[in-house]
N, C-alpha and C positions, 0 to 999 in steps of 0.2 A: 304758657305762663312767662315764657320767654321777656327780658327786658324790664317788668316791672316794680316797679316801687313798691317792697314787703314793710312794713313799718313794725317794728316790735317794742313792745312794751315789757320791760322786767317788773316783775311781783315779790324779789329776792327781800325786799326793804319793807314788803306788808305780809302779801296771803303768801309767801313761801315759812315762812318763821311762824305765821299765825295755824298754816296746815299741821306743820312737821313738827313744831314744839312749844305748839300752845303761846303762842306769840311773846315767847320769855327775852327775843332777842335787845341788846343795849345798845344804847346809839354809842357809844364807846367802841361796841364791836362793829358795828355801819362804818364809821369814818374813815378806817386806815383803804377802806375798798373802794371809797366815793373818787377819788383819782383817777382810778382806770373807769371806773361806770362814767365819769363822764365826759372821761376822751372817746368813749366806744361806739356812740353813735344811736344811741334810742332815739326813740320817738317821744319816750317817756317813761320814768322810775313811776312805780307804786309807791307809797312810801306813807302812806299816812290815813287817817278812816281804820273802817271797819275795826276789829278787836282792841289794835294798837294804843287808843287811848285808854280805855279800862285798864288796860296791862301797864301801860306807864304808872297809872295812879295808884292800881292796886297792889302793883305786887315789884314793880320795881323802884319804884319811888323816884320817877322824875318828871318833870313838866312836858307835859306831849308838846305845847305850842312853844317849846324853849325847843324839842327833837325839830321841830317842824322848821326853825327860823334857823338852827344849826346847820339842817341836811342844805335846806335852801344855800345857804354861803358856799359850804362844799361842793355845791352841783353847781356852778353858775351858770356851764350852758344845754341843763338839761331840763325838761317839762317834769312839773311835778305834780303827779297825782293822787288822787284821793277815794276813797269807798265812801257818801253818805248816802245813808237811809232814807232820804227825802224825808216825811213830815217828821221819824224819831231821829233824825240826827245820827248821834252814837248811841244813845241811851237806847230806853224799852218802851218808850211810850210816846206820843205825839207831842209836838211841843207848838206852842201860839206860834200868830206869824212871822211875831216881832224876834223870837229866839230864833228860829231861823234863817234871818235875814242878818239879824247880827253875827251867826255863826260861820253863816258864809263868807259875808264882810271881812271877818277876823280870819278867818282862812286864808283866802285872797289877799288877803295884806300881809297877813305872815309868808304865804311862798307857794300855795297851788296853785295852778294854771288849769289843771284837769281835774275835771268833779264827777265822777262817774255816779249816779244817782239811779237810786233802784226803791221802788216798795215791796215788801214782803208777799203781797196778795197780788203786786200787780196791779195792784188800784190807780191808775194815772192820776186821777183826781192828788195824791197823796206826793205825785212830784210837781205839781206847779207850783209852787210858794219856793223849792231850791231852784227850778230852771229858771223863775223870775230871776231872783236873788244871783245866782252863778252871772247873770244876760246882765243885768245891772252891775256887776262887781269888774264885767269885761271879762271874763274868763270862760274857758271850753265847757261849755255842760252836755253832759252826755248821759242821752235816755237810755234805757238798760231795760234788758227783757230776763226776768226769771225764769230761767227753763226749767221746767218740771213735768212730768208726763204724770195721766190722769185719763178717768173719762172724759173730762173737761176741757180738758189742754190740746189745743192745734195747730197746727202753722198758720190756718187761716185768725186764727184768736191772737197768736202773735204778733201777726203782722197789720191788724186793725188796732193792735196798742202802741206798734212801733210808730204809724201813721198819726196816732191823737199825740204821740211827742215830739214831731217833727211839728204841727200843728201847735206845740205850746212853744215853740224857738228853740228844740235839741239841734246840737250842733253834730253830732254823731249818734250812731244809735249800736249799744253793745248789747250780744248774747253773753249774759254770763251764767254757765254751766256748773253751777257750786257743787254737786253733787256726780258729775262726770257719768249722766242719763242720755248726752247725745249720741246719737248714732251717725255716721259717715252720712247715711243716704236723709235723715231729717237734715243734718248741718247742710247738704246741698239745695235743699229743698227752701229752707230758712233764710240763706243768704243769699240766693239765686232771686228768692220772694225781697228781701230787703231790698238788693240793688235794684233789680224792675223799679217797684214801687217809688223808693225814695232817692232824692238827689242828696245821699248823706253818704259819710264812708262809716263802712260793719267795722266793728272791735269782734273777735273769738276770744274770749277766758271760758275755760275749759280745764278742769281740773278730770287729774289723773288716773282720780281713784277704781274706775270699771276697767282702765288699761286699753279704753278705744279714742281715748282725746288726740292721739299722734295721727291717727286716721280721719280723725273730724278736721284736725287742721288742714289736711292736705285736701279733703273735700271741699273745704273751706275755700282755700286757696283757688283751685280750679273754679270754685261755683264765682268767684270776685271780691272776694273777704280784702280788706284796705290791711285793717291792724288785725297781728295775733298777738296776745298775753302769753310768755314762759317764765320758766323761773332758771336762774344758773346752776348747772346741774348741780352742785353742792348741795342744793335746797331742793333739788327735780324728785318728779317722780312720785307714785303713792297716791297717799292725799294732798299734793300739793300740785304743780305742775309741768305738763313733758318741759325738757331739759333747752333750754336758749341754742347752746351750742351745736347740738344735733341740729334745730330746726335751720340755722343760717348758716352749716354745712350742706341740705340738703338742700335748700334755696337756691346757694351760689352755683352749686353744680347741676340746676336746673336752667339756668341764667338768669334765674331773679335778682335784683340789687336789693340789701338789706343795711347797706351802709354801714354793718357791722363789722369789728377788727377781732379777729378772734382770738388772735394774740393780747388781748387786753383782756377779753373777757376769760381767758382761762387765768390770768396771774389773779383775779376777781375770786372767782370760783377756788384757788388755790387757799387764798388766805380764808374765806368762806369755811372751807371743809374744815378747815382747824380750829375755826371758830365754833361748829357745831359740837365738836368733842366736850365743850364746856359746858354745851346744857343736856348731858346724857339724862338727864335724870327727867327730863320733859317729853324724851323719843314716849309715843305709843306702840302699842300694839298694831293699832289701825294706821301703820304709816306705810303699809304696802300696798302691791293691786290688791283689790279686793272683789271680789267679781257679785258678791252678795249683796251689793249696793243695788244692782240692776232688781233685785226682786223686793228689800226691805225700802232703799230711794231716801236711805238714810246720808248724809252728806259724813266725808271722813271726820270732820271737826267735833260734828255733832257727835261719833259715835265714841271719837276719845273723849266728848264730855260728859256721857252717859255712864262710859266706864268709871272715870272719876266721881261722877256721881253714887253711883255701885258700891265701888269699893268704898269709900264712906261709910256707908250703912252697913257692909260686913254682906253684899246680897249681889256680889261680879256674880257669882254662878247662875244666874237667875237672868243675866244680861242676855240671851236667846230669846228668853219672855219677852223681853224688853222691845227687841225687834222686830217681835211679832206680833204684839200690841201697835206699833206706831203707824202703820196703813189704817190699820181698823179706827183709831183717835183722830189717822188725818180725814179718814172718809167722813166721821160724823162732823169734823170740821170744815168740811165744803171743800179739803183739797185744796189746801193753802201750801204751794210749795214750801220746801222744808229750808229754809234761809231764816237770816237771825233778823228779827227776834222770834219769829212764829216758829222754827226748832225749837226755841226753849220750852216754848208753848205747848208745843205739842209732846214734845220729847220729857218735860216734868208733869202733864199728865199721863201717861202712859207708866214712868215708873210708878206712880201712885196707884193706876189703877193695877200694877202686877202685885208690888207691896204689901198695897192694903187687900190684899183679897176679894174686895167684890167694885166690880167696875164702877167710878163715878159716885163712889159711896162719900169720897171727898172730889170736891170742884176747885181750882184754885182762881186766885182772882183775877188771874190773866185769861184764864180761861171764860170766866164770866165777860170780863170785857169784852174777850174779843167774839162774844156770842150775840153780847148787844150791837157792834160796829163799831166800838171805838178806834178799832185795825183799821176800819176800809170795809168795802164788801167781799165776804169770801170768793171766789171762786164759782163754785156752787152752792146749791141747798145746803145748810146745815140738816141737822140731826134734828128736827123739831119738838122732839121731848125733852132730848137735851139741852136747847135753848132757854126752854117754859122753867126746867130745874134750875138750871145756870142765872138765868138773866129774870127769875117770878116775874112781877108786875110791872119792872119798871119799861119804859118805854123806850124802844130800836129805835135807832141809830139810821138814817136812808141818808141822809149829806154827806159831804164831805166832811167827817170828822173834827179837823183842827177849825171850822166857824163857827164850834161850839165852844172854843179856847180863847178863852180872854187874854190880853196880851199881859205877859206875865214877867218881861223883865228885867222891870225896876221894882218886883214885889221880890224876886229872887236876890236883885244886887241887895236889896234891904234886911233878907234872911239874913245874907254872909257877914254883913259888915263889914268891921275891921280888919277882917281877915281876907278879903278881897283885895288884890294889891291893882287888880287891872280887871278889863272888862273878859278877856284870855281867863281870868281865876272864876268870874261870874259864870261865862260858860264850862267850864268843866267842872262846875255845881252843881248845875240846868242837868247833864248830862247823869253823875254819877255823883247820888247828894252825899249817901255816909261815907264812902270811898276819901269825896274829895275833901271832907268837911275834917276828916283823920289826916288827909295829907299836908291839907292848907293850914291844922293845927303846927305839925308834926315842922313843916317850913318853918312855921315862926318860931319856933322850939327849938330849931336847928336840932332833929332829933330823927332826922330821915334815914332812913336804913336799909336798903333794895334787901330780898328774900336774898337767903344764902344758898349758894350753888356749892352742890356736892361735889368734893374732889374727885380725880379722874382717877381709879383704882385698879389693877393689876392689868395694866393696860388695855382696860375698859374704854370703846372710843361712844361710846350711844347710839348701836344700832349701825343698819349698813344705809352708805350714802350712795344714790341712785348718781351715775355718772353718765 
């Protein structure tokens, strides 16, 4: 491994705050760390996608694409990127081609570089309308493999999906391991089969949570892995990911270049650790290894929003049921890995069916969807009686889902109105309608008011931070 170029990507500014606390973190508390992040030498910040806009709008009350134009100016010269869902965007549902293409546009102009692009099923069909959109914006689009293990699921089925995205214009092509199900000797197997195959550089994200991710990366590594995902260990560790600074200590005294200063990234991770003391009240239970992930194949996020779910209802004690349920919902689901939005999918049928006492006695409607194909095609066979209950007479879904989506908008910008101040307000309507349609009041109101953080009490710090 001698001599080569390791390129690392930090996740501290998205899936490290989204694993460890529920993605409550402020771009207030981002800024004073954005100095040293981008003297330090990435290849590229996370910083934007996946949970992060829900959570701006819902609960902390600030404009994601106002965080997104912010970080951009603080980073000047570093890549910045992104988590979309290909055809759902950030929302839960598929959106026309034309919101898609706008959303990326407006991405792109506000300040990502890198759009790491993934479907829920796997359904490739489900990223070409974002890898068009990314190829025309001029920006890094990058195909993404859902790893998930299954009867279904193989290196060889991997790697003929990674092939149909090199085949749509991916410029890289990433494993991302949400649930921390790889093994050393698959990740060798995976990215030995990637580089053969394709003339593209592999991404590793691999999160923590089974406590074999530090092993994958170095398989990784060996097998020709280009990019690894960590997070600063402030954030490391758990459900989130092995820790930056470990991996380009053991890099350098390998003799790999990692271009990293590690003196920058510890004064980083310093102010980090004291930032996390403020949202104690977000720390889960699930923020350690967990090794129960390898049999239940629950991702860590998921199971701290299971719990939350739970406890709501007065029914944590019952949370076992819960994860003993969600194999048997995903099997009748075809084995749809467990990533968002098909976790909530799966993960809010399964409390219903422990609940309500008799399996399937209630269907919800995402579950109907996605029995007709509005997801994409499963995986596998569903559960065929369960479809006929779910989905009666109307009639499956075989296309591609979103060329049954009429383009929708200037039917959305006419929903919002006056209350739209840019086409940035129309898509994060598209995205998140009553969320945004409370915030975009609440704006014009001057009446916004981020959730209150509980004070830090007998010096309470929120849980131990993985170093």
């Amino acid at each position: 491994m001698s001599k080569r170029k390791i390129h690392i990507t930090d996740v501290i500014l998205r899936d490290a705050h989204q694993s460890l606390i529920a993605t409550r973190m402020r771009t207030e508390d981002m800024l004073p760390a954005c100095e040293w992040l981008d003297q330090a030498g990435y290849w590229s910040l996370e910083c934007w996608g996946g949970a992060t806009f829900d959570a701006c709008v819902r609960f902390l009350k600030e404009d994601p694409w106002e965080r997104l134009r912010t970080l951009r100016k603080a980073l000047p010269n570093t890549r910045l990127q992104m988590l979309l869902r290909g055809q759902n965007l950030l929302g839960y549902r598929h959106y026309g081609d034309d919101v898609v293409e706008a959303f990326v546009e407006k991405a792109a102009e506000n300040g990502i570089d890198v759009f790491r692009i993934f479907d829920a099923l796997n359904d490739v069909r489900n990223l070409e309308a974002s890898i068009k959109a990314v190829k025309k914006a001029g920006k890094h689009a990058q195909g993404t493999l859902c790893y998930t293990v299954s009867p279904v699921h193989d290196v060889k089925t991997f790697l003929a999906q990674a092939e149909t995205m090199a085949d749509m214009g991916a410029d890289s092509i990433a494993i991302k391991d949400m649930a921390g199900l790889l093994t050393p000797a698959v990740t060798a197997e995976l990215v030995s089969g990637l580089k053969k195959n394709l003339k593209l550089p592999v991404f590793l994200h691999s999160h923590a949570t089974s406590g074999m991710a530090p092993m994958c990366q170095w398989a990784a590594l060996e097998a020709g892995v280009d990019h690894i995902d960590t997070a600063l260990s402030a954030f490391a560790g758990g459900t989130s990911h092995p820790p930056t600074e470990s991996l380009v200590a053991a890099l350098h005294d390998a003799g790999c270049e990692t271009g990293l200063n590690l003196e920058l990234l510890d004064k980083a991770t310093q102010h980090f650790r004291e930032v996390r003391k403020k949202y104690h009240q977000f720390e889960s239970d699930y923020n350690g290894v967990d090794t129960s992930v390898l049999l239940s194949q629950v991702p860590g996020g998921m199971m701290s929003n299971l719990a939350n779910q739970l406890k709501e209802q007065g029914a944590l004690d019952r949370i076992q049921e819960v994860f003993e349920e969600i194999p048997r919902v995903r099997k009748d689901l075809g084995y749809p890995p467990l990533v968002t939005p098909t976790s909530q999918i799966v993960g809010t049928q399964a409390v219903i069916n422990v609940l309500g006492g008799k399996r399937y006695d209630t269907i919800t409607n995402e579950v109907k969807k996605y029995m007709q194909g509005w997801y994409g095609k499963a995986p596998a066979e569903v559960d065929a009686q369960l479809q006929r209950r779910a989905v009666g007479e109307e009639e499956l879904i075989e296309e591609r889902p979103a060329n049954l989506i009429p383009r929708e908008f200037s039917e959305l910008r006419k929903e919002l109105g006056d209350l739209a101040k840019s086409e940035e307000d129309v898509l994060t309507y598209a995205m998140f309608p009553d969320q945004a349609r409370t915030y975009l009041e609440q704006r014009r109101d001057g009446t916004l008011q981020p959730e209150a953080l509980e004070p830090i009490a007998n010096g309470k710090t929120g849980g131990s931070v993985s170093t």
